[in-house]
NUFIPA-8064 format. One line per field, with one value per atom (N, C-alpha, C): residue in three letters; atom name; x, y, z. Coordinates in steps of 0.05 Angstrom, whole numbers. Layout:
N
rest	c(ALA,...)
atom	c(CA,...)
x	c(X,...)
y	c(Y,...)
z	c(Z,...)
***
This chain:
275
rest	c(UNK,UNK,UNK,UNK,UNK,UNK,UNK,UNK,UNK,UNK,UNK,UNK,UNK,UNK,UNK,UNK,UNK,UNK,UNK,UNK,UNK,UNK,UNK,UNK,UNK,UNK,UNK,UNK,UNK,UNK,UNK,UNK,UNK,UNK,UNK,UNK,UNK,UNK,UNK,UNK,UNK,UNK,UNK,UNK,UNK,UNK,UNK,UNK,UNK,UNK,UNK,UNK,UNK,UNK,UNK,UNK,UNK,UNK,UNK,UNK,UNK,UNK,UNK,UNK,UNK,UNK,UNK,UNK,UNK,UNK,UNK,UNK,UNK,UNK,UNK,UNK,UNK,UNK,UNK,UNK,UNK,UNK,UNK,UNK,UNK,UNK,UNK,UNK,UNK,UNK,UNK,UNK,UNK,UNK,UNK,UNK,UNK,UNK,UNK,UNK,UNK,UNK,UNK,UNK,UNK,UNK,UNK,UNK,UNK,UNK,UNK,UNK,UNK,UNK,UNK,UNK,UNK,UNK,UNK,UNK,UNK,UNK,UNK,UNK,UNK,UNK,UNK,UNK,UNK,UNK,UNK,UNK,UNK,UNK,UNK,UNK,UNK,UNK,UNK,UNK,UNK,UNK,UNK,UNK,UNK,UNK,UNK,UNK,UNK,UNK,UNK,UNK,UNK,UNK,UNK,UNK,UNK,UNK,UNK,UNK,UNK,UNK,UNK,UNK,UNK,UNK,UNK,UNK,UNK,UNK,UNK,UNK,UNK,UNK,UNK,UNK,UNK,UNK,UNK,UNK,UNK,UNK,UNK,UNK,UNK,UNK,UNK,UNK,UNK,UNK,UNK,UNK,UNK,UNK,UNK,UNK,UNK,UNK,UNK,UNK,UNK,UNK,UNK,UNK,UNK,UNK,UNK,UNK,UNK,UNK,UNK,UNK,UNK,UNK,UNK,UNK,UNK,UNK,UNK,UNK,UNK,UNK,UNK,UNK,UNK,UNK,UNK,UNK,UNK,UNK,UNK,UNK,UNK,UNK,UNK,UNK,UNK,UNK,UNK,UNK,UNK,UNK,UNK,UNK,UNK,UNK,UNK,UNK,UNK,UNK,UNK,UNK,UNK,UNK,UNK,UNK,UNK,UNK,UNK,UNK,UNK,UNK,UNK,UNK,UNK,UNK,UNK,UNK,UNK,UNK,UNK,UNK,UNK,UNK,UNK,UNK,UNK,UNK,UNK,UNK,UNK,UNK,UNK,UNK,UNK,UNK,UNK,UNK,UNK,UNK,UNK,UNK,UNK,UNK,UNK,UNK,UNK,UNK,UNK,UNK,UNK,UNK,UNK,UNK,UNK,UNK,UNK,UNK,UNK,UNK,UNK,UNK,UNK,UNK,UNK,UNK,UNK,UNK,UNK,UNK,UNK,UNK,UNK,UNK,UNK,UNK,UNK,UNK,UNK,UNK,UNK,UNK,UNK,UNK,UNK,UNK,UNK,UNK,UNK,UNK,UNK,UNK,UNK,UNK,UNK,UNK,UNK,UNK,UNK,UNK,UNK,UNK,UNK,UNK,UNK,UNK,UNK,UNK,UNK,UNK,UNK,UNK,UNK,UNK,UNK,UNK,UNK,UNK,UNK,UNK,UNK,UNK,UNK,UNK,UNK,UNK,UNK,UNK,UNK,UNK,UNK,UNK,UNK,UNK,UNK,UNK,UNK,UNK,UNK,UNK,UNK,UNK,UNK,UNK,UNK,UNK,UNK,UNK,UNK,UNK,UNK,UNK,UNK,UNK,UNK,UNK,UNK,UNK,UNK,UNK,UNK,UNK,UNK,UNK,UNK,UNK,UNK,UNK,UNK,UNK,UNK,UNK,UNK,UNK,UNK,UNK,UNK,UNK,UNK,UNK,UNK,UNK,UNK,UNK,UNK,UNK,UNK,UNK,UNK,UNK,UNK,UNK,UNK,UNK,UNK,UNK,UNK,UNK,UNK,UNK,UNK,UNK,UNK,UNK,UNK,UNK,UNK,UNK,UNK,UNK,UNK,UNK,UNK,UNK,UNK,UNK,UNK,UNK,UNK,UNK,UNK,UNK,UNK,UNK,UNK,UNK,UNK,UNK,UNK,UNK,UNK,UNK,UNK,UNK,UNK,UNK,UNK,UNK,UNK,UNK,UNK,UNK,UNK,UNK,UNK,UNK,UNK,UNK,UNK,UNK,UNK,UNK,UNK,UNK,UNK,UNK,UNK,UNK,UNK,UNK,UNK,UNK,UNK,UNK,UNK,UNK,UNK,UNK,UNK,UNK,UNK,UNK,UNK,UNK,UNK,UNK,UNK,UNK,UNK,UNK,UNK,UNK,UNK,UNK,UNK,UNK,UNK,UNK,UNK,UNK,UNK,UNK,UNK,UNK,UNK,UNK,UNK,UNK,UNK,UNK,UNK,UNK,UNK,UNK,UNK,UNK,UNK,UNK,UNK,UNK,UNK,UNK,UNK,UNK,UNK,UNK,UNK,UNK,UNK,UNK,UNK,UNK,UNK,UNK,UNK,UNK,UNK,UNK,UNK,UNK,UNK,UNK,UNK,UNK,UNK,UNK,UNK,UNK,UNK,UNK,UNK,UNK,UNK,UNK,UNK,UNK,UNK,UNK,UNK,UNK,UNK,UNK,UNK,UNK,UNK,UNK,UNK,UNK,UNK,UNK,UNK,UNK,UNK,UNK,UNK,UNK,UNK,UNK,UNK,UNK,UNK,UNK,UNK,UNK,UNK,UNK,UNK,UNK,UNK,UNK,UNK,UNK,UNK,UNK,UNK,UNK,UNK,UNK,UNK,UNK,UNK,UNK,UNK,UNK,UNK,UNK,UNK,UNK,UNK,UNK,UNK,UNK,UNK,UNK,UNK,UNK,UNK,UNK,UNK,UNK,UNK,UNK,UNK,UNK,UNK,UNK,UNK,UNK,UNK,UNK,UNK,UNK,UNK,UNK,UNK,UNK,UNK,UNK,UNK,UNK,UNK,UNK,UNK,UNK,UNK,UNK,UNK,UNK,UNK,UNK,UNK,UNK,UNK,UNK,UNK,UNK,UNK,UNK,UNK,UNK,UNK,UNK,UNK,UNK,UNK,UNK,UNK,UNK,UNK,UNK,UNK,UNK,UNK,UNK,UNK,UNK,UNK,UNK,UNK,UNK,UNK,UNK,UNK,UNK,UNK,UNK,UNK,UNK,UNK,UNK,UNK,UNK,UNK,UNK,UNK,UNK,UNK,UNK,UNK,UNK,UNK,UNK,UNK,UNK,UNK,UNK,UNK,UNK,UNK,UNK,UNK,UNK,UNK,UNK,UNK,UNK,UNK,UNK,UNK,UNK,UNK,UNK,UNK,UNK,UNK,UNK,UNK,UNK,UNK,UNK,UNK,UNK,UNK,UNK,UNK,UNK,UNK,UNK,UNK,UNK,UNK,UNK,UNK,UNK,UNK,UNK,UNK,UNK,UNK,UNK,UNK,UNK,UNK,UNK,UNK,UNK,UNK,UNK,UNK,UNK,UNK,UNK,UNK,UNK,UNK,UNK,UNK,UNK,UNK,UNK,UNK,UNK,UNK,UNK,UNK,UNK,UNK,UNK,UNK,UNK,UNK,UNK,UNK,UNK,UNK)
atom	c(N,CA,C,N,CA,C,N,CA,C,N,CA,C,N,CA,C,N,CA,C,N,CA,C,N,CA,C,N,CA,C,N,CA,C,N,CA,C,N,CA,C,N,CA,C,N,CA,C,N,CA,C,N,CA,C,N,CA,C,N,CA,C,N,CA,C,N,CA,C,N,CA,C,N,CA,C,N,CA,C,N,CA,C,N,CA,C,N,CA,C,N,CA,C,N,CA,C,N,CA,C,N,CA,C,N,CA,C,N,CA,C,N,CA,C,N,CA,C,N,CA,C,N,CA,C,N,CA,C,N,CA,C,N,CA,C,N,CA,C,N,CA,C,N,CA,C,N,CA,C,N,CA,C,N,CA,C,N,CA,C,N,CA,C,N,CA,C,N,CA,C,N,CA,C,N,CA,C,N,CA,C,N,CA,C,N,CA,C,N,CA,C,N,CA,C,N,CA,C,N,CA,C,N,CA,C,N,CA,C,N,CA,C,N,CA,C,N,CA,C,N,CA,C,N,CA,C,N,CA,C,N,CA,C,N,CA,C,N,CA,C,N,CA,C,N,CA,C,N,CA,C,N,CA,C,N,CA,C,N,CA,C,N,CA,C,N,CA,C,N,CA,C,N,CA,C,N,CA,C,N,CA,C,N,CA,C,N,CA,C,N,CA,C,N,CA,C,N,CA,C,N,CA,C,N,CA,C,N,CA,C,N,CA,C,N,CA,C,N,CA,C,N,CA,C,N,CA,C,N,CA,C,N,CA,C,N,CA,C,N,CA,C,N,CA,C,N,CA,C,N,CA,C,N,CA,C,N,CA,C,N,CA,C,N,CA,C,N,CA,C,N,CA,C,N,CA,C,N,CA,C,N,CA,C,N,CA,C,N,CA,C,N,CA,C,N,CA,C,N,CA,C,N,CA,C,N,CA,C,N,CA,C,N,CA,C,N,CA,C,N,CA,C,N,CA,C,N,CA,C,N,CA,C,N,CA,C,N,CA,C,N,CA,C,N,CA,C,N,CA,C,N,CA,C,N,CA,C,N,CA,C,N,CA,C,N,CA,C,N,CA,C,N,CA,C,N,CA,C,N,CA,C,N,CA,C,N,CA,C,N,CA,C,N,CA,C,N,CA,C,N,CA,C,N,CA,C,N,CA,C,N,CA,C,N,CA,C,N,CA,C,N,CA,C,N,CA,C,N,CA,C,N,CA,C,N,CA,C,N,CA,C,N,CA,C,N,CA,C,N,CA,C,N,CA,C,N,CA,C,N,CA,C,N,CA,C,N,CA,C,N,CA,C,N,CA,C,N,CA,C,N,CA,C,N,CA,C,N,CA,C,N,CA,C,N,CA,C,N,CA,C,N,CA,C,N,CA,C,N,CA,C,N,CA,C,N,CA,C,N,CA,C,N,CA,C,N,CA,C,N,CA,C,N,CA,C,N,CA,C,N,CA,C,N,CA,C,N,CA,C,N,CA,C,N,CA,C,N,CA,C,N,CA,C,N,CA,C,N,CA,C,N,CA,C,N,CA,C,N,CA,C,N,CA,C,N,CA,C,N,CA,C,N,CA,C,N,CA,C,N,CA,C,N,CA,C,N,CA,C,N,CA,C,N,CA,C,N,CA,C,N,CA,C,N,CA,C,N,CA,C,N,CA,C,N,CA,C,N,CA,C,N,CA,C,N,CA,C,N,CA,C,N,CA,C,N,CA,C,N,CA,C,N,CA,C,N,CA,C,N,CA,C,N,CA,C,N,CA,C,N,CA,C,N,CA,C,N,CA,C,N,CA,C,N,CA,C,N,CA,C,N,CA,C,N,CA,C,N,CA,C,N,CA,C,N,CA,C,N,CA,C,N,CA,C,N,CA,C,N,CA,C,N,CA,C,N,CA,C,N,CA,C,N,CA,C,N,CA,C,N,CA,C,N,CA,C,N,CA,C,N,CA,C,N,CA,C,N,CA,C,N,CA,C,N,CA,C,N,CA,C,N,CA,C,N,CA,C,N,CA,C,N,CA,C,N,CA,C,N,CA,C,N,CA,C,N,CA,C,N,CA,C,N,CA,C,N,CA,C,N,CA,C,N,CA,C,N,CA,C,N,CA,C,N,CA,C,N,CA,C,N,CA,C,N,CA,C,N,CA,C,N,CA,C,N,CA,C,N,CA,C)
x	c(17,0,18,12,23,24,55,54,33,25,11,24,18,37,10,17,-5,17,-1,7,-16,-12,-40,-39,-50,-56,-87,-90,-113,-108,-113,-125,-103,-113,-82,-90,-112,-114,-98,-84,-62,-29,-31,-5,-4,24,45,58,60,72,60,34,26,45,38,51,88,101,124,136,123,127,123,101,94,113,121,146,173,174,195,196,172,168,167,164,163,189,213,237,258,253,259,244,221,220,204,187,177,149,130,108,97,85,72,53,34,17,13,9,10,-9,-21,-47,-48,-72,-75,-86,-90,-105,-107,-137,-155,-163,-142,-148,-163,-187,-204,-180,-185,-158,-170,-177,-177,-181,-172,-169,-147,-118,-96,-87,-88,-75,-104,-115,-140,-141,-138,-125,-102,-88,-57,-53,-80,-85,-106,-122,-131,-119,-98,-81,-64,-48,-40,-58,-81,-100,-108,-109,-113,-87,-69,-39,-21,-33,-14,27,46,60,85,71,82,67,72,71,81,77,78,60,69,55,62,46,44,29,22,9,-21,-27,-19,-19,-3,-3,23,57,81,95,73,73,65,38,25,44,44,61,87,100,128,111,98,78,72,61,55,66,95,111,127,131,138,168,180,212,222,233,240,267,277,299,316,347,359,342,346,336,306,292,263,266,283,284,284,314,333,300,284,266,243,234,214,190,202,170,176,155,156,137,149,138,142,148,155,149,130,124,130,141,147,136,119,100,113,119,138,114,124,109,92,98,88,67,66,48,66,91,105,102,104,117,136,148,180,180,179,177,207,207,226,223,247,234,265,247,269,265,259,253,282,297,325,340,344,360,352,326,324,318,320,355,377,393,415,424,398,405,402,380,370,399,401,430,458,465,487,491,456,464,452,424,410,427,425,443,468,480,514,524,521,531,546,572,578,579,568,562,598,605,631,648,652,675,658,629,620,605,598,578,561,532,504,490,475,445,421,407,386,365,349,331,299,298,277,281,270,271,252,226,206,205,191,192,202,206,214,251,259,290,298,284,291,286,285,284,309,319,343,371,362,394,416,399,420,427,417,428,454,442,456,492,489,509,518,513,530,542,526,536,571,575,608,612,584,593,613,628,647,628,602,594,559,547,518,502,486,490,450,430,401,405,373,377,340,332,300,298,267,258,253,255,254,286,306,327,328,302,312,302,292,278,307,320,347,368,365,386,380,353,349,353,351,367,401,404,436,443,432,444,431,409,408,415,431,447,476,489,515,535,519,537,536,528,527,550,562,588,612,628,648,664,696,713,727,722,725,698,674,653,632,621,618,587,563,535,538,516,506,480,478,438,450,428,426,396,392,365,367,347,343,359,364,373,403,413,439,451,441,444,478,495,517,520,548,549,562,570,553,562,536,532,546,548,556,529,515,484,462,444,422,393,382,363,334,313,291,270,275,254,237,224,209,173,158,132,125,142,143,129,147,131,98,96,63,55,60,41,43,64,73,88,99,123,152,160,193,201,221,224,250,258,255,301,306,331,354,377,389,395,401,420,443,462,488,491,464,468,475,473,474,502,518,538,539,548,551,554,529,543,526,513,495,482,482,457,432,407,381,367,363,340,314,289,264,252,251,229,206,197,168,174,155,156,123,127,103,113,89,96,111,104,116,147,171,188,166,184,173,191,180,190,218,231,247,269,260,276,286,263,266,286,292,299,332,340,352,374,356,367,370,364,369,404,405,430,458,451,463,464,451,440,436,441,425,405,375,357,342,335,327,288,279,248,252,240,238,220,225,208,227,254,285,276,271,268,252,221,203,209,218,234,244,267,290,286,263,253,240,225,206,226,244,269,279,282,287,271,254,224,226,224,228,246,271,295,293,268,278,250,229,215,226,241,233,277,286,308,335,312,331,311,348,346,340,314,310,328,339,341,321,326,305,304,322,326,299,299,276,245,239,217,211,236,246,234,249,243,216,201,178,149,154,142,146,172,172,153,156,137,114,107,77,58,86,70,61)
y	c(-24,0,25,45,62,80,95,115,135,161,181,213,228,248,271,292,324,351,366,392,403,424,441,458,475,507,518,536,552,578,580,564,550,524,499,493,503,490,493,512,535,505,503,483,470,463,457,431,428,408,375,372,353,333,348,351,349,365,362,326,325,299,277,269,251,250,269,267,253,274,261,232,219,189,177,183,157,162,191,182,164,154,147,113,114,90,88,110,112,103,91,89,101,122,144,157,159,191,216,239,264,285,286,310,332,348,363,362,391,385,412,422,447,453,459,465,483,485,513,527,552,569,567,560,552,522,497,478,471,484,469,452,448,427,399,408,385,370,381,376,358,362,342,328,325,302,289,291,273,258,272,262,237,241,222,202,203,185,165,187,166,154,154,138,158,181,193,195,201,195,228,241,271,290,320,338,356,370,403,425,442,467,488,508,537,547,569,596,594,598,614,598,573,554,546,569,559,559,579,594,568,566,537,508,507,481,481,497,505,489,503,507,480,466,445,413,421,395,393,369,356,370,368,362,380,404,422,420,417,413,446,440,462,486,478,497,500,492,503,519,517,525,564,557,582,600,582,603,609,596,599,592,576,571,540,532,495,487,478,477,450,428,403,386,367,352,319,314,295,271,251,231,212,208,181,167,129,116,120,135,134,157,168,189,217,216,239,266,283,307,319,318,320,357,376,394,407,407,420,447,458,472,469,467,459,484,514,535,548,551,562,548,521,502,495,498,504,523,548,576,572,563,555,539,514,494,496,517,532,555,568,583,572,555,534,512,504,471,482,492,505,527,554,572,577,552,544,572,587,598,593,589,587,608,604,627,636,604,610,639,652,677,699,703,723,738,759,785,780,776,779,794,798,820,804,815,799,819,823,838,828,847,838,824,825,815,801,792,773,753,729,699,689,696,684,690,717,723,711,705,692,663,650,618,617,641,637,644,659,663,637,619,599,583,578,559,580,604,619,619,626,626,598,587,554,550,562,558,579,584,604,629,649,670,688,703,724,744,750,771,768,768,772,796,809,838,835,837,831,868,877,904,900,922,920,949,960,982,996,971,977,972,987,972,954,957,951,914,915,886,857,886,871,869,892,887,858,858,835,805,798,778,780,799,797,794,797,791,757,753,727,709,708,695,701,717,726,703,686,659,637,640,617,620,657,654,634,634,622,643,628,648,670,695,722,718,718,716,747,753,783,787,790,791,817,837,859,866,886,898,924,937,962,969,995,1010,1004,1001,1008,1023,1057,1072,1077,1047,1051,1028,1007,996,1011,993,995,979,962,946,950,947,918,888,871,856,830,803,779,770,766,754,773,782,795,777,773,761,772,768,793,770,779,762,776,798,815,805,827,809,831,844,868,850,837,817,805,794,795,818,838,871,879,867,874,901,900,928,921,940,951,948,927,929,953,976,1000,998,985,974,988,1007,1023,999,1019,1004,1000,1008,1004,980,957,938,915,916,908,914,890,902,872,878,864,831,810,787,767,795,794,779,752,743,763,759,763,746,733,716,732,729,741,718,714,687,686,701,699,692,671,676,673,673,675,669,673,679,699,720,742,747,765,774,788,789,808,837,863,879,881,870,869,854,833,822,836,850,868,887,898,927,917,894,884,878,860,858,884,905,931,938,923,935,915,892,870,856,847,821,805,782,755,751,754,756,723,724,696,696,674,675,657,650,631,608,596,574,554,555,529,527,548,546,539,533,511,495,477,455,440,460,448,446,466,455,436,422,398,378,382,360,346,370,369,359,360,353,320,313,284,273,284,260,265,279,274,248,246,233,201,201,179,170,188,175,178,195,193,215,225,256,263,274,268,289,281,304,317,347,372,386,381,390,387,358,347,366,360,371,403,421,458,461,441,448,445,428,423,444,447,467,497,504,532,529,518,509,513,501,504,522,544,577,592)
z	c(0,0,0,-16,-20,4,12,38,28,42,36,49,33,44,33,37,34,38,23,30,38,63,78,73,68,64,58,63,53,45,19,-1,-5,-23,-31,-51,-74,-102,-123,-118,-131,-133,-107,-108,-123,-132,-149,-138,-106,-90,-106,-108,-119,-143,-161,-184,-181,-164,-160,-158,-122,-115,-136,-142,-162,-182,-191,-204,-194,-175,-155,-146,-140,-134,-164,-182,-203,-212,-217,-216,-199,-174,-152,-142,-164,-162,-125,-124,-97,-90,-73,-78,-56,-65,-45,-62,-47,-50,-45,-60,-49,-52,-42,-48,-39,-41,-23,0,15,35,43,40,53,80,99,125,125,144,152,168,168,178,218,221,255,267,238,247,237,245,234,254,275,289,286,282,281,253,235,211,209,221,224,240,266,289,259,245,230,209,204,179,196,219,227,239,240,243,227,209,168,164,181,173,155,154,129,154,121,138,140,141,143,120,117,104,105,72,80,87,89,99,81,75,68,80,67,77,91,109,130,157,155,177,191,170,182,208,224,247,265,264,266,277,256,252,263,269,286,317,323,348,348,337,344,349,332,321,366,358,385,392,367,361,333,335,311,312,275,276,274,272,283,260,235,212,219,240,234,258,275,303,290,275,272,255,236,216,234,262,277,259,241,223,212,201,192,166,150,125,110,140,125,151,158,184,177,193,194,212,212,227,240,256,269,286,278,284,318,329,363,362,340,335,344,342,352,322,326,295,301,279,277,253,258,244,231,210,192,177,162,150,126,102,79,61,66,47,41,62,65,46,54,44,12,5,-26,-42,-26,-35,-47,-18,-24,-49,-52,-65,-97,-103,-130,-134,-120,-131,-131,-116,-124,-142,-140,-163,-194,-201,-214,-229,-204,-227,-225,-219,-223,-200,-185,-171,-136,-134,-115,-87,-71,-50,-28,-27,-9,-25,-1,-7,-15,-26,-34,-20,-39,-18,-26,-2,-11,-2,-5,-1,-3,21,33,40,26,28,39,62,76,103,121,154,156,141,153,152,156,164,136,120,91,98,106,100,131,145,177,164,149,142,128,112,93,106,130,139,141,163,169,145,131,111,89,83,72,90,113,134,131,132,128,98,76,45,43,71,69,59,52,37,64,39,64,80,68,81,66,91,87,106,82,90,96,111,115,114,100,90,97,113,106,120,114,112,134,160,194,203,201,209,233,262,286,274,265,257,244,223,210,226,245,270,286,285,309,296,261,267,257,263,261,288,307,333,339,328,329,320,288,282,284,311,305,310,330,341,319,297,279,248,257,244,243,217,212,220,220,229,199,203,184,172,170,160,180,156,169,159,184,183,192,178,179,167,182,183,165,153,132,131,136,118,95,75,51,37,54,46,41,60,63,47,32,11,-4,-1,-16,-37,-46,-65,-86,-108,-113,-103,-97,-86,-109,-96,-120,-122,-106,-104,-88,-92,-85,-84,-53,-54,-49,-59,-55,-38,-9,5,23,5,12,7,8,1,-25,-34,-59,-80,-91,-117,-115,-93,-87,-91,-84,-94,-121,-134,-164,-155,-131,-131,-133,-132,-121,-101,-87,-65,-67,-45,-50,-53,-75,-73,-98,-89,-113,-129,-152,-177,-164,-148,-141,-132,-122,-107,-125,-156,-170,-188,-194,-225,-243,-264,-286,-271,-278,-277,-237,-222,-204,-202,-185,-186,-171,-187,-170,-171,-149,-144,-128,-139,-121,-123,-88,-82,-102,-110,-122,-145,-157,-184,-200,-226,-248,-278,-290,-316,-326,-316,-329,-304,-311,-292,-269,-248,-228,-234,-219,-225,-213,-192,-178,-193,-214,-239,-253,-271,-285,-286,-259,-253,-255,-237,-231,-265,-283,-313,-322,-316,-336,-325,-303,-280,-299,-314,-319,-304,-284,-265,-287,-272,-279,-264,-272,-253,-264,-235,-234,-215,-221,-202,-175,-156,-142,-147,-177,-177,-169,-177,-172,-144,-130,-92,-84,-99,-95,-97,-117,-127,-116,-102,-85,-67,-43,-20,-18,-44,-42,-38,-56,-67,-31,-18,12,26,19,44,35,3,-5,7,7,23,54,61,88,93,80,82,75,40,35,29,45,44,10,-8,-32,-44,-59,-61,-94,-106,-131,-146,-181,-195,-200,-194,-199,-218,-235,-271,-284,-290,-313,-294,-273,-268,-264,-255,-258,-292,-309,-329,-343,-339,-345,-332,-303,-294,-302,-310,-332,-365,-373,-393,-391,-361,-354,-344,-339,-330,-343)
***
């Protein structure tokens, strides 16, 4: 009998996770199921006491339950601890949950394996302080760049996780907070983990942060560029979407479930096609 697995969210018809996995399990030779699953937004823990009831044997999470699910899991690992959020549960036979969070780690994993960019030694820019750029620090901090610079529009907010990740430096590795306004650069990689692209804006970032050859990655993606792409390619960035970082966090959530880690090429590529 096939394992069973879900993603929760409300709304969740939109998801892509379905479709991912299934992919992921018939390259891998896996026998599992993956659906969805429409939590009412004031029954998420009741929701995931029924799923482990039906035998399912973990999930994911999105919007607006990552808060949630932190909260509820028995046992958070160090990366869900460091993002205070959980987007990957894990079911152990005693009925325990084991909460993860694989969004950081397929960042990292989309700009190192995907767009051939190596992070050790370089300068980045991290735009934004909320639960999205607090999931990407630690993993970013472990990939070795020389200097990661968190830049958002409240400085006291970017201050606060630079003092919370200051103990998770390497030695000469240099974390710093910035206003908007104080944006220097240019940057080797620029990440936009703001909630700008959902509005269809600008997150409020100079040209200088940018020079010839730049990665930009903006979590969000679509059919069309976001404007934060856009602006970014006029600079000579290589601007990039966050669809590789869906991908690659699923890719993560799979091997922690089923033990083996899928290629994310054949299916990155097929889902661009499909936007």
């Amino acid at each position: 009998m096939s394992e069973r697995y879900c993603v929760i969210g409300n709304p969740i018809a939109h998801s892509k996770s379905p479709e991912i996995h299934a992919a992921f399990a018939l390259q891998t030779g896996q026998e599992m199921v993956y659906e969805r699953c429409l939590a009412p937004l004031d029954e998420f823990d009741a929701t995931v006491r029924a799923l482990i009831a039906a035998g399912y044997q973990g999930a994911n999470v999105t919007v607006p339950f990552k808060l949630q699910a932190a909260d509820l899991a028995d046992r958070l690992t160090e990366r869900a601890r460091a993002a205070g959020a959980v987007n990957t549960l894990v079911f152990n036979s005693s009925g325990g949950i084991i909460g993860d969070n694989t969004d950081g780690a397929g960042l990292v994993g989309d700009i190192t394996r995907n767009a051939g960019v190596e992070l050790a030694g370089k300068r980045v820019l991290l735009l934004g302080a909320g639960g999205a750029a607090r999931g990407a620090v630690l993993p970013l901090l472990a990939a070795l760049p020389a200097e990661l610079t968190i830049a958002n529009r409240t400085l006291a907010t970017a201050d606060a996780l630079v003092e919370r990740f200051a103990s998770q430096l390497a030695q000469d590795q240099r974390l710093a907070a910035c206003a908007f306004d104080a944006i220097g650069g240019p940057y080797d990689v620029v990440v936009n983990a703001t909630s700008a692209s959902l509005l269809d804006a600008m997150p409020p970032v100079p040209a200088g942060a940018f020079g010839p050859g730049t990665l930009a990655l903006d979590m969000m993606y679509g059919k069309a560029p976001t404007r934060f792409m856009v602006f970014a390619a006029a600079q000579g960035a290589l601007a990039r979407d966050g669809l590789g970082m869906l991908v690659e966090q699923a890719a993560e959530a799979f091997l922690l479930w089923r033990g083996a880690r899928p290629d994310t090429a054949a299916i990155l590529d097929r889902l661009r096609l499909a936007l």
